[in-house]
Backbone bond lengths (Angstrom), bond angles and torsions (degrees), N, CA, C in turn:
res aa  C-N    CA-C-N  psi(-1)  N-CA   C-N-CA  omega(-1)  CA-C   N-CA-C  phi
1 X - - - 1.455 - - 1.516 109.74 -
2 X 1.005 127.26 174.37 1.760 144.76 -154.24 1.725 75.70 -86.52
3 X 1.531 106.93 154.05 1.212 109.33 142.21 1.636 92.72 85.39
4 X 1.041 142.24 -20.09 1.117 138.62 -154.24 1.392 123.51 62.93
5 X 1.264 129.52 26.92 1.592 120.13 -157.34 1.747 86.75 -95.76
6 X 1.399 103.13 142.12 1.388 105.74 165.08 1.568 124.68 -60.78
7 X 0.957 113.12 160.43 2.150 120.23 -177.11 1.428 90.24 -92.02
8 X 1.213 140.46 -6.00 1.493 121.44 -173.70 1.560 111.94 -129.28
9 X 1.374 91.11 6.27 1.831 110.55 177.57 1.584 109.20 -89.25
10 X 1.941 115.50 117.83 1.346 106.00 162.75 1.472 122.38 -58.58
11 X 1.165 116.42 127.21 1.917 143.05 -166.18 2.246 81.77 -34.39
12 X 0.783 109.13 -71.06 1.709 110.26 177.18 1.325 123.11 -167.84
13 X 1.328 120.71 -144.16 1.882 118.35 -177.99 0.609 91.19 -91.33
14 X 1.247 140.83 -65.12 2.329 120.21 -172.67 1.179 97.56 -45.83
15 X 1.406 146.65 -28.78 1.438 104.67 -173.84 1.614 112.57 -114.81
16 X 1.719 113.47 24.93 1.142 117.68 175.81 1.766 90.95 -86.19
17 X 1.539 99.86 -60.33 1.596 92.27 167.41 1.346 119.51 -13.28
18 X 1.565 117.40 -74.89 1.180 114.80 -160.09 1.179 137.17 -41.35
19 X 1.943 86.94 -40.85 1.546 116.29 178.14 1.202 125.96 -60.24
20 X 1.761 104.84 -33.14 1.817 103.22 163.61 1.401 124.16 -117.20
21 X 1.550 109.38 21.76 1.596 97.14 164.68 2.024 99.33 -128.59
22 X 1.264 88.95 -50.58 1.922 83.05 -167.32 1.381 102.48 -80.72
23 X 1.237 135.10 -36.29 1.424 122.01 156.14 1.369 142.84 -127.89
24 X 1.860 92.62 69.03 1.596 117.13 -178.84 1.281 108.49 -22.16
25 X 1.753 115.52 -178.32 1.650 99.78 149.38 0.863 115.62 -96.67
26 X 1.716 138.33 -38.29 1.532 118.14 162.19 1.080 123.94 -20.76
27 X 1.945 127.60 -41.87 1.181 107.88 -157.19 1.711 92.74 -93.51
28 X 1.115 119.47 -26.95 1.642 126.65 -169.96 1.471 106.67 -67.52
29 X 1.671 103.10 -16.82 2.034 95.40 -179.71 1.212 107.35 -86.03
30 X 1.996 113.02 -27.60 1.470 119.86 -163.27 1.559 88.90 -61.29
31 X 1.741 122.10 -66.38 1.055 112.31 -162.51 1.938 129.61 -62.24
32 X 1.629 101.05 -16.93 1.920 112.71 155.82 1.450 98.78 -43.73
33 X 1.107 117.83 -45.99 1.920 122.04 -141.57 1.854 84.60 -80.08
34 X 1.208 123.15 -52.05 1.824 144.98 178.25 1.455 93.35 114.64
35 X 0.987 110.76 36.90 1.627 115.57 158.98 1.700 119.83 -48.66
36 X 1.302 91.58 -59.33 1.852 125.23 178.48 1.465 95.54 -111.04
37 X 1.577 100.77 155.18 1.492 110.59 175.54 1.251 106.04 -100.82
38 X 1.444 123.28 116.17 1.311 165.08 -164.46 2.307 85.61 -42.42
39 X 1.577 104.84 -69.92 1.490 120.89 160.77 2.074 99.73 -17.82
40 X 1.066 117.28 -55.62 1.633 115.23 -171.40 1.509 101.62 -44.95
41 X 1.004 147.93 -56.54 1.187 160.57 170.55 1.447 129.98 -56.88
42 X 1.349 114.30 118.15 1.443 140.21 -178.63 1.876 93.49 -43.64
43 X 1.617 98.62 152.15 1.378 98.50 156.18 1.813 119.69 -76.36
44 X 1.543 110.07 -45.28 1.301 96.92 174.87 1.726 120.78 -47.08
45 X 1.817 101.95 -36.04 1.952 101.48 176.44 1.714 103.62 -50.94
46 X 0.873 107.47 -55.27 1.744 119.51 -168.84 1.278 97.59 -46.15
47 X 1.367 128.26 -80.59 1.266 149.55 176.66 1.772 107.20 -19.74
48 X 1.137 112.71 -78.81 1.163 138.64 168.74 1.711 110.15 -25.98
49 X 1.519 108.66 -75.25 1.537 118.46 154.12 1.342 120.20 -60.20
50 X 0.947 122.52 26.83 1.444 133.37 137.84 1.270 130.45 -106.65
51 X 1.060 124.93 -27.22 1.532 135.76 -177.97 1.441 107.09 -91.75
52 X 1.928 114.36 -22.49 1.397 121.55 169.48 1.842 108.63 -48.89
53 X 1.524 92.86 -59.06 1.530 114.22 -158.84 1.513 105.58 -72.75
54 X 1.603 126.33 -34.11 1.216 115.37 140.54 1.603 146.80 -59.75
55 X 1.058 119.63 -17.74 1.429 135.49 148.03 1.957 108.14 -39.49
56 X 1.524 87.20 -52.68 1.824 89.01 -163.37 1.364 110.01 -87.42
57 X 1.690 119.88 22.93 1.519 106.53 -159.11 1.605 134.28 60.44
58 X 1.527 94.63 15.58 1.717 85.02 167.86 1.697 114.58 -122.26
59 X 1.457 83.08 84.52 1.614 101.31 -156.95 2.060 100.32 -66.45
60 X 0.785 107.85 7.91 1.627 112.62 -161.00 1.533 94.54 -106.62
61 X 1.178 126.96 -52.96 1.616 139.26 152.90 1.037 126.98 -30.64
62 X 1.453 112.96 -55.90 1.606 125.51 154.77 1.551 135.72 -50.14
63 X 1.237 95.08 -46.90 1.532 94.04 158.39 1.642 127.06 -93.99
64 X 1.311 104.73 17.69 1.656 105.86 163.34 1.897 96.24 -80.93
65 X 1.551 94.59 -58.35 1.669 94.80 -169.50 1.136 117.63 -69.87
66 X 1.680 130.07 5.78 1.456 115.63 -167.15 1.726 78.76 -112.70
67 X 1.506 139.79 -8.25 1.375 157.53 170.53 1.524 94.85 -51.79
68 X 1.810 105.22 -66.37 1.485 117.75 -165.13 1.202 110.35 -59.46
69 X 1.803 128.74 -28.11 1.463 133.71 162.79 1.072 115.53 -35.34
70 X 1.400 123.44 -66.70 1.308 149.01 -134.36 1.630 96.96 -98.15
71 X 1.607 118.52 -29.71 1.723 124.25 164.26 1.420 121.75 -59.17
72 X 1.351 100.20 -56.14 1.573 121.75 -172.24 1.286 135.10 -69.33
73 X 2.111 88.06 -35.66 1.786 89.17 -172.60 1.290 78.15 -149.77
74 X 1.662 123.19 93.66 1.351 143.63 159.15 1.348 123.34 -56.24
75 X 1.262 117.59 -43.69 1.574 116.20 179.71 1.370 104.01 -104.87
76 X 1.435 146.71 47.82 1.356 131.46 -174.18 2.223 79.21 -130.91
77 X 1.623 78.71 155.06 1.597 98.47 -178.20 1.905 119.44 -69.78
78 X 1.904 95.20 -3.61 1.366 113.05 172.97 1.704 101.72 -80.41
79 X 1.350 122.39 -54.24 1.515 115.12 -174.87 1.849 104.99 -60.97
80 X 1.094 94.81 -9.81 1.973 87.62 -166.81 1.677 88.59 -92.30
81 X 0.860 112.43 -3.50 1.913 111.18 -179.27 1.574 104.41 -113.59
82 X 1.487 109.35 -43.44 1.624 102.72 -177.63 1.733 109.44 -57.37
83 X 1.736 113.19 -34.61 1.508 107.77 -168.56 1.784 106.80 -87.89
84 X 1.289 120.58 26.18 1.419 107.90 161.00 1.059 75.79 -106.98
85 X 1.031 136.83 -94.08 2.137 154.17 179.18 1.644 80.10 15.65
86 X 1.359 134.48 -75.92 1.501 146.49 -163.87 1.525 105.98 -63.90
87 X 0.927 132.87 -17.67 1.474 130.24 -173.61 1.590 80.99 -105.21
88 X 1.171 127.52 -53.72 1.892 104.93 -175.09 1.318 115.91 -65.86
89 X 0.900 119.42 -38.00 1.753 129.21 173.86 1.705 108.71 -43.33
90 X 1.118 97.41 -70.50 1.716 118.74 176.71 1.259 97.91 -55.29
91 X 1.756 154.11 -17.30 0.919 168.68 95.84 1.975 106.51 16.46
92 X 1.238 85.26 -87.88 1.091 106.25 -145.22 2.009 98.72 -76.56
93 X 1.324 90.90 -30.84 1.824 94.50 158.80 1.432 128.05 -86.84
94 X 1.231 109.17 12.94 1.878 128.86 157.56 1.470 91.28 60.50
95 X 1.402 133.88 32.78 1.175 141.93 155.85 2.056 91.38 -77.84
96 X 1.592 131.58 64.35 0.690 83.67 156.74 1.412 164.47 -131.00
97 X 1.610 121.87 48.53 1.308 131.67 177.28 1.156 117.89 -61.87
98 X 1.539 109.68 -31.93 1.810 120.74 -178.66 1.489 100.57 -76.84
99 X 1.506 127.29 -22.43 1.856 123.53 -177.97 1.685 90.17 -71.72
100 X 1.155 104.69 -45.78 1.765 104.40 -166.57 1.643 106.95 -43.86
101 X 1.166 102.28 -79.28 1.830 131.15 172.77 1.464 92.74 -26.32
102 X 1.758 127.26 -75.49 1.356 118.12 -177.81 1.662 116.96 -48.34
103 X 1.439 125.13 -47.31 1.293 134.65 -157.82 2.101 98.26 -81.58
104 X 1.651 108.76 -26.81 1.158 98.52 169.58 1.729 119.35 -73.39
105 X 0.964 114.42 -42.97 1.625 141.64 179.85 1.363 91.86 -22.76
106 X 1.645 103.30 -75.34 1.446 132.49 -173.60 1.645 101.36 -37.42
107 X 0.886 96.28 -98.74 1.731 112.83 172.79 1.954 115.25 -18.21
108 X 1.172 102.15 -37.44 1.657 124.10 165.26 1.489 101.78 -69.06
109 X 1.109 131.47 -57.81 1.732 134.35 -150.41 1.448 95.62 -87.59
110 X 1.267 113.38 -66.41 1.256 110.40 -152.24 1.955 104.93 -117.86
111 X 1.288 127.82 53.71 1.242 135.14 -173.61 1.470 104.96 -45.94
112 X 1.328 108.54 -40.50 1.839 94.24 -171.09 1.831 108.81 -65.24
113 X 1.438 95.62 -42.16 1.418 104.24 -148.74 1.666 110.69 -44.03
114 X 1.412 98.15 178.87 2.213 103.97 -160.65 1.396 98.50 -76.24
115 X 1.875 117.28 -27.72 1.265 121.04 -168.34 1.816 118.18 -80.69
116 X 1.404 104.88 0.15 1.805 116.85 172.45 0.904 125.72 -35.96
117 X 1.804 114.26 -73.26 1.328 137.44 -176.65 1.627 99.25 -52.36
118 X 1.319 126.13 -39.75 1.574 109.49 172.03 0.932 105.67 -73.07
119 X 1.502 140.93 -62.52 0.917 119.49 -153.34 1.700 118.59 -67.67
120 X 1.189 124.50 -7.61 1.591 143.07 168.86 1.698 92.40 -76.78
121 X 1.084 116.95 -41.82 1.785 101.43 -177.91 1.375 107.68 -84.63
122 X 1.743 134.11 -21.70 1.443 112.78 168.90 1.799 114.80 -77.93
123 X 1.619 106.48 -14.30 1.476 107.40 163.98 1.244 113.80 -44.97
124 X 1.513 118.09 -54.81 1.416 130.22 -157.19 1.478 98.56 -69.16
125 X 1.300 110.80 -61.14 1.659 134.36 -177.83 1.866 103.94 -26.84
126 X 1.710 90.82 -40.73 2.024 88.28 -143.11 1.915 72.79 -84.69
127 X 1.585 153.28 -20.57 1.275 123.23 153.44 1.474 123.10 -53.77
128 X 1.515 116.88 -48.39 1.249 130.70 -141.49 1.446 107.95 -84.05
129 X 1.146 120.22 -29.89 1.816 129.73 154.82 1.463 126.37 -81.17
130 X 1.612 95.73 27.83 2.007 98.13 175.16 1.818 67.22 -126.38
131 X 1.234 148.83 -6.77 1.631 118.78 -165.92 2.051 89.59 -83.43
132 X 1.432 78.55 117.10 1.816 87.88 171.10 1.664 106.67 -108.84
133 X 1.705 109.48 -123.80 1.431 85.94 -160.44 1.232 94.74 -97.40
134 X 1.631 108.06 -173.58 1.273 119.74 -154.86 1.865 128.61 -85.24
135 X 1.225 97.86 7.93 1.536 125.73 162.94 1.275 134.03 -71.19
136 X 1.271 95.09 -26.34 1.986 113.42 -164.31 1.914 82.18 -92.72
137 X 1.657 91.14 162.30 1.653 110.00 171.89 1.399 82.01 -39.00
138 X 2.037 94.88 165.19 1.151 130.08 167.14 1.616 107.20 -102.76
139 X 1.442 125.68 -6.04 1.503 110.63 -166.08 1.655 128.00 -58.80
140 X 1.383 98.12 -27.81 1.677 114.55 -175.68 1.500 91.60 -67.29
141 X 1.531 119.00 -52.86 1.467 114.61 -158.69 1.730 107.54 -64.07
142 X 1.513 133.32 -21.62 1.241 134.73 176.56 1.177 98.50 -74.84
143 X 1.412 129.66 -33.76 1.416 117.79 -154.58 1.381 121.04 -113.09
144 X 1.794 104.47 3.18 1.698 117.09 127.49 0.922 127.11 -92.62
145 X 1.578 144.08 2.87 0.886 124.29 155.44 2.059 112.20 -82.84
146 X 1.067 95.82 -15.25 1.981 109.26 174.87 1.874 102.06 -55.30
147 X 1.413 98.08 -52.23 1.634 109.71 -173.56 1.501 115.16 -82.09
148 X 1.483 118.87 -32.61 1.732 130.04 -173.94 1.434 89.15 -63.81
149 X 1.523 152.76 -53.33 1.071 171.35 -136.77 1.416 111.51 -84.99
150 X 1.307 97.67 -71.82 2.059 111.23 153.69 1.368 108.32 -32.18
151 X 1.358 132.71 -59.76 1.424 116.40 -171.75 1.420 117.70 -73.30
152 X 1.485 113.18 -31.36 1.337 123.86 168.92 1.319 101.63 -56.35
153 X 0.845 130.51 -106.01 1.445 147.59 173.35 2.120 112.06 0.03
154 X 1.036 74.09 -51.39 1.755 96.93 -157.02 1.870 120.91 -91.87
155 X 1.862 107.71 -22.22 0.892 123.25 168.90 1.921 115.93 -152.61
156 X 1.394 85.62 49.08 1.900 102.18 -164.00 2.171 107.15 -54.19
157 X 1.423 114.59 -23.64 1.173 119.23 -166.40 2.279 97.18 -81.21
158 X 1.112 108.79 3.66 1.207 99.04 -143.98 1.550 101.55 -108.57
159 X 1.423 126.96 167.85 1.457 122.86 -160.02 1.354 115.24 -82.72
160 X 1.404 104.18 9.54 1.660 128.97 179.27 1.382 135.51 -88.76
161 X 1.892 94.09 -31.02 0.964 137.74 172.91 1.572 123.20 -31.22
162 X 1.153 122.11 -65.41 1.591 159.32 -157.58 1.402 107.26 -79.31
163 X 1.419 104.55 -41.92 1.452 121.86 -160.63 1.592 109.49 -85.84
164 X 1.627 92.76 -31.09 1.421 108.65 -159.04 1.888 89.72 -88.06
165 X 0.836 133.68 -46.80 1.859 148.30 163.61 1.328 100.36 -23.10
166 X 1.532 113.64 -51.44 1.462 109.01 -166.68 1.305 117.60 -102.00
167 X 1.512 128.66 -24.75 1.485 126.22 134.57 1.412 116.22 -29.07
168 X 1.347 137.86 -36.66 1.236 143.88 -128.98 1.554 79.78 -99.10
169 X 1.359 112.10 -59.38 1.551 122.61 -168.32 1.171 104.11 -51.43
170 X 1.607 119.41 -58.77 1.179 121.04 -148.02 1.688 100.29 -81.84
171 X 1.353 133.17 -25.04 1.524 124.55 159.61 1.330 112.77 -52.01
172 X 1.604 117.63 -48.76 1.538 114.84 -165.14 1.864 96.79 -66.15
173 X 0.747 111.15 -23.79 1.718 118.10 -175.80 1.718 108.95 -71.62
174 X 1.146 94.98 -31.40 1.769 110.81 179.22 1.704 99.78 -82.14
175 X 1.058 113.39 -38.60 1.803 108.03 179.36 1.335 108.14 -64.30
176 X 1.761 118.18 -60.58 1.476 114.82 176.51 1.632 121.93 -62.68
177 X 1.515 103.20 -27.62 1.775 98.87 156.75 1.819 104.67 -47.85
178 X 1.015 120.07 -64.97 1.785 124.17 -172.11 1.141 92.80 -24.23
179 X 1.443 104.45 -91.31 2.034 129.67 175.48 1.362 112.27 5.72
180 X 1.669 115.37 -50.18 1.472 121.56 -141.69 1.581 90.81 -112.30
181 X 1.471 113.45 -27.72 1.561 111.52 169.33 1.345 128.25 -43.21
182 X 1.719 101.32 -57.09 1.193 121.72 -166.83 1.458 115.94 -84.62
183 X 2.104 107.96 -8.71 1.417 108.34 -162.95 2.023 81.54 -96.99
184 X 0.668 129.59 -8.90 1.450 143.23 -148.92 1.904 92.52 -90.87
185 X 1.266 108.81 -48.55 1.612 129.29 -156.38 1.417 81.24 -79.57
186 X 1.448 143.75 -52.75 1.337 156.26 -134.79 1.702 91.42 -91.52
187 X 1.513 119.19 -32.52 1.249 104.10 -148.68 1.994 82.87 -107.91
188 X 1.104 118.26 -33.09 1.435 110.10 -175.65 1.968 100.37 -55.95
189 X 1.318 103.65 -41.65 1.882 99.99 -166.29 1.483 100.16 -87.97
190 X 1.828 119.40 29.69 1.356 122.43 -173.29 1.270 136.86 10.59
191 X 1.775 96.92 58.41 1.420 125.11 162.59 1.783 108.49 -79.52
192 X 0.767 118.23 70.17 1.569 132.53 -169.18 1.506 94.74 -41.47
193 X 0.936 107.63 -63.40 2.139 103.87 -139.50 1.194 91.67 -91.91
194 X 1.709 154.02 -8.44 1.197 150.11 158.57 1.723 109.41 -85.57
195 X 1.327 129.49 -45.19 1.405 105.88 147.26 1.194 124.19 -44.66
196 X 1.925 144.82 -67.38 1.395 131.11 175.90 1.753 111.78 -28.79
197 X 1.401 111.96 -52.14 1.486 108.86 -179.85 1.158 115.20 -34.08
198 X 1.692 109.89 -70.56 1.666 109.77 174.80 1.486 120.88 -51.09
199 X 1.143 111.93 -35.21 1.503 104.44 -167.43 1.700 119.84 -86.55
200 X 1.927 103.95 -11.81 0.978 119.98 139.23 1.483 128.49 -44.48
201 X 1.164 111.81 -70.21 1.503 121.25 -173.55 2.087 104.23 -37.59
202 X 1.322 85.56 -46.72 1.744 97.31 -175.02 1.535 111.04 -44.09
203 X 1.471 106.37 -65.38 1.159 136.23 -179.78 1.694 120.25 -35.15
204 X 1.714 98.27 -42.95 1.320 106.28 -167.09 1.584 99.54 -102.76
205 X 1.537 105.34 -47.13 1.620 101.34 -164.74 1.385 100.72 -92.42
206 X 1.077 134.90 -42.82 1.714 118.44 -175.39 1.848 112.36 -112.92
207 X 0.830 98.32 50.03 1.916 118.73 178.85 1.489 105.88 -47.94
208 X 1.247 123.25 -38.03 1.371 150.39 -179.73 1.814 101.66 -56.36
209 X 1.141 91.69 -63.78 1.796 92.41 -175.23 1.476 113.12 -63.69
210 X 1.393 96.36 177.17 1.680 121.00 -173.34 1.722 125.98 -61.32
211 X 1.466 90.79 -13.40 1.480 110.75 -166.49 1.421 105.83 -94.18
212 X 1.408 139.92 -24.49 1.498 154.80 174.05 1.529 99.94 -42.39
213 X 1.128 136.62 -45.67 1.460 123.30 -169.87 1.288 107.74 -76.92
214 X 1.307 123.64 -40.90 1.841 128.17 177.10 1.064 96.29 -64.87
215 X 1.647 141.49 -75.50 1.159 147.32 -177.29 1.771 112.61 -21.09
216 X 0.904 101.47 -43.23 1.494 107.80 -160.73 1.993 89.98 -83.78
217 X 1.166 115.99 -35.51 1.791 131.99 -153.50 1.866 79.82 -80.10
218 X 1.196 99.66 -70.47 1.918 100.00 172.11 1.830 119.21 -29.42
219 X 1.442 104.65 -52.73 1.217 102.49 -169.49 1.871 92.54 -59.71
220 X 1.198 107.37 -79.00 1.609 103.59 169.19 1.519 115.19 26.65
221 X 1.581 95.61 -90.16 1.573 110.39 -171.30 0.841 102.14 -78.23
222 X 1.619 143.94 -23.30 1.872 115.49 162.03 1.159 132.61 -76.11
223 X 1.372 113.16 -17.22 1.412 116.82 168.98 1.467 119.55 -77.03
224 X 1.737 116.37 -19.05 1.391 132.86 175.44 1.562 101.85 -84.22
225 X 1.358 109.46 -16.11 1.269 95.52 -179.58 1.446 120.82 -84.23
226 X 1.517 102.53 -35.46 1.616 123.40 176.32 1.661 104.25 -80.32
227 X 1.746 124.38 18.45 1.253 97.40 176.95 1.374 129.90 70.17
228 X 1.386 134.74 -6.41 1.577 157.48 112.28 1.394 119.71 6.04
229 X 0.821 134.35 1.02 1.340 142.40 -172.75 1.776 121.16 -9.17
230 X 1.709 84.34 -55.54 1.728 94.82 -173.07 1.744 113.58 -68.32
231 X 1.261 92.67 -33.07 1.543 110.04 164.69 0.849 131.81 -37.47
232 X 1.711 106.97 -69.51 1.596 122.67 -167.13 2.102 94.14 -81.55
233 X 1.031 112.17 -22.55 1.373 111.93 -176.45 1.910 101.99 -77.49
234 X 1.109 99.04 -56.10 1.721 79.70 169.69 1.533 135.53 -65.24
235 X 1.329 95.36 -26.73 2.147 103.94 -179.48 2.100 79.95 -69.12
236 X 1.013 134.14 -47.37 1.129 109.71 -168.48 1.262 121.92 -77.93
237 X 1.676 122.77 -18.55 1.848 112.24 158.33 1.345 102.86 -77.71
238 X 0.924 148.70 -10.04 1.724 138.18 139.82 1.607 123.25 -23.36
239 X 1.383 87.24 -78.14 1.762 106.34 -178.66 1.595 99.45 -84.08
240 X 1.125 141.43 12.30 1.533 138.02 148.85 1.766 105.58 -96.41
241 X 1.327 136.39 -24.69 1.353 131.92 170.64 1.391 97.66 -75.77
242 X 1.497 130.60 -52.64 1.700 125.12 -149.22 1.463 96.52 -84.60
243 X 1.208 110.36 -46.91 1.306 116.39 -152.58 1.805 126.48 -129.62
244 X 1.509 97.77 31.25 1.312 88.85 -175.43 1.059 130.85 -60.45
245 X 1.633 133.37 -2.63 1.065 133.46 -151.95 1.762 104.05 -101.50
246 X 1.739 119.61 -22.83 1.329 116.59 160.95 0.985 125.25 -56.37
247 X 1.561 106.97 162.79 1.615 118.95 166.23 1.928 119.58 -61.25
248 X 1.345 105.41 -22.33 1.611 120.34 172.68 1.643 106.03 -62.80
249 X 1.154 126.28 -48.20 1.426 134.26 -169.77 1.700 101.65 -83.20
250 X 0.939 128.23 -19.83 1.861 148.92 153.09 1.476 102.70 -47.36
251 X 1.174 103.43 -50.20 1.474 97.25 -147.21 1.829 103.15 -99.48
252 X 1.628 104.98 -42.37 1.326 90.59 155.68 1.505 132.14 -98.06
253 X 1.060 104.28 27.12 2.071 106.87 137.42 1.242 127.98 -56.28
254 X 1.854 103.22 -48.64 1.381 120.64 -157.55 1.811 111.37 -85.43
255 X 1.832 94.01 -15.03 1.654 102.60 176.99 1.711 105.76 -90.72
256 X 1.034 113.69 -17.42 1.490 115.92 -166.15 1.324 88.22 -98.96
257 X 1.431 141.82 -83.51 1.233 134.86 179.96 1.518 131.18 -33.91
258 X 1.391 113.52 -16.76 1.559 141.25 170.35 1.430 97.78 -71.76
259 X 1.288 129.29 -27.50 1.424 138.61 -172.35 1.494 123.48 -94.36
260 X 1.408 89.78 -33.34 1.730 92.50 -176.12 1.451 109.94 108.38
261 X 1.704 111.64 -3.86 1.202 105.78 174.08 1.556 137.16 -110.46
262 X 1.511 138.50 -175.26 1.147 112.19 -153.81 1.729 87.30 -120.96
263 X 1.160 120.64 168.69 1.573 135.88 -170.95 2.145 91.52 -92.93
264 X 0.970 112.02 69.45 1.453 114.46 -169.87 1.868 107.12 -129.70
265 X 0.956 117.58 138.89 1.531 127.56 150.86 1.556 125.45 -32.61
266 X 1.426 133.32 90.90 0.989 122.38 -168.24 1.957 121.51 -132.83
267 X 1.156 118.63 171.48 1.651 86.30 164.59 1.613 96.79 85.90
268 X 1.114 101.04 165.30 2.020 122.15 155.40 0.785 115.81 -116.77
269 X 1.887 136.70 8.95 1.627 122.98 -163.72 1.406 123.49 -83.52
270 X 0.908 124.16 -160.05 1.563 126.55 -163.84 1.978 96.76 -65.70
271 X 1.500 123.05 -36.42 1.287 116.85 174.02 1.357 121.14 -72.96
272 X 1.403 128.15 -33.52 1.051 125.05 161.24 1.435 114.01 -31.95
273 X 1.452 120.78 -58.18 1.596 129.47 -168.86 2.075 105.17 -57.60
274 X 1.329 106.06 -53.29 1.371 125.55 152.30 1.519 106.48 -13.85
275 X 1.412 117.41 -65.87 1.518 140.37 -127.33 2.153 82.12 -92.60
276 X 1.634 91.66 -64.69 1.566 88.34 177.56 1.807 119.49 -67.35
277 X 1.457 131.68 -5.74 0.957 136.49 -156.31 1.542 79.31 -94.99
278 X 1.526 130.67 -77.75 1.423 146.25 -168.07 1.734 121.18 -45.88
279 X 1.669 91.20 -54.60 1.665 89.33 -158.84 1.816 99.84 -100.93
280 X 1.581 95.32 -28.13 1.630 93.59 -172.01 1.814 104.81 -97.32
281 X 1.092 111.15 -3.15 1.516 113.13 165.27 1.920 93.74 84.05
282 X 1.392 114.12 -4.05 1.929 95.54 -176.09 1.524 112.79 -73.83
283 X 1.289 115.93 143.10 1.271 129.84 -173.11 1.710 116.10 -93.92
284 X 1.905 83.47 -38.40 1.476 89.52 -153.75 2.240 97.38 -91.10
């Protein structure tokens, strides 16, 4: 937040006051219930009873009343603070399509302001903490890496910055995990040439990640499986230049040398190009 004030700090003593005399919680639930008209109440009360109910872990509470800020008193410098406050809340209660909606709002209203770049990183956040394991759709994982990118890109100087870089990695690492899942499933029921696809894709588009040394060890045995020779002999001077030092580059030594063949550059196929792109540095 601006100013340095903490997100989990009550605003001050006037509004601890508030919190336990002008808007108790008895009286702050009567008016949830529409007991009392919600309108009776100051934005700092609201405000305040929001930062109460976040204090206690009832982060879902908090962003109803830091909601009612942002209803009541639209143009005051309290709604421009309650709707980040409401996008972290909605955050932090894994409600999160409603963090998105708040954290877009923000980003809509007030583009210049210091509080952006967060609120562009709890955008990213409210995809990037539904990517579970690596079985489920991939759509969330594109569409934090769509938003992780935005903050990079869009607010790169900022304390968001850094954090958001290495999320960035570790999603793109979760996509080529997918890749290698599904190329993996293809190659056990020795569907040959639709596993290479996936393990292609690895190879070419996410080379960077963790998955490039298996990827390359896979192609190996499918191209040995299909009789490929030049193939499986070049994916393995690949993963013998990048990576000799894994157990993947171990193992296809021991399949190629089991053969009679050598871990060498061979062929013209799509790895060959790989082979001169990586180890021999040609572009063209």
């Amino acid at each position: 937040m601006t100013g340095g004030r903490s997100r989990f700090q009550v605003v001050g003593t006037i509004l601890v006051v508030a919190v336990l005399a002008g808007c108790s919680s008895s009286t702050a639930d009567r008016a949830r219930r529409g007991d009392i008209a919600m309108e009776s109440f100051t934005a700092e009360q609201l405000y305040g009873r929001a930062e109460y109910d976040l204090s206690r872990n009832k982060a879902e509470d908090a962003a109803f009343y830091f909601s009612e800020v942002e209803r009541l008193y639209p143009y005051s410098d309290w709604a421009k603070r309650a709707l980040i406050m409401q996008a972290f809340s909605y955050h932090k209660a894994e409600l999160y399509p409603e963090s998105r909606a708040a954290a877009q709002r923000f980003i809509d209203f007030y583009p210049a302001d210091d509080d952006a770049a967060y609120a562009q990183f709890l955008l990213a956040l409210s995809y990037y903490d539904q990517i579970d394991e690596v079985g489920r759709d991939q759509g969330l994982t594109f569409q934090a890496l769509q938003e992780l990118r935005k903050v990079i890109e869009t607010y790169p100087d900022s304390e968001y910055a850094n954090s958001a870089r290495l999320k960035f990695d570790l999603a793109f690492d979760h996509l080529a995990g997918k890749e290698m899942e599904i190329g993996r499933y293809y190659l056990r029921r020795e569907h040959y040439s639709s596993a290479i696809s996936r393990f292609r894709v690895v190879v070419e588009d996410f080379q960077t990640t963790t998955h490039t040394p298996e990827a390359l060890h896979r192609l190996v045995e499918a191209y040995l499986s299909l009789g490929l020779t030049d193939e499986a002999q070049t994916a393995g001077a690949i993963l013998g230049y990048n990576y000799r030092s894994t157990d993947w580059y171990e193992d296809s030594y021991k399949l190629l040398k089991g053969r009679g063949l050598e871990l060498e550059a061979a062929g013209d196929g799509w790895l060959r190009q790989i082979y001169r792109q990586t180890v021999q540095g040609k572009w063209l």
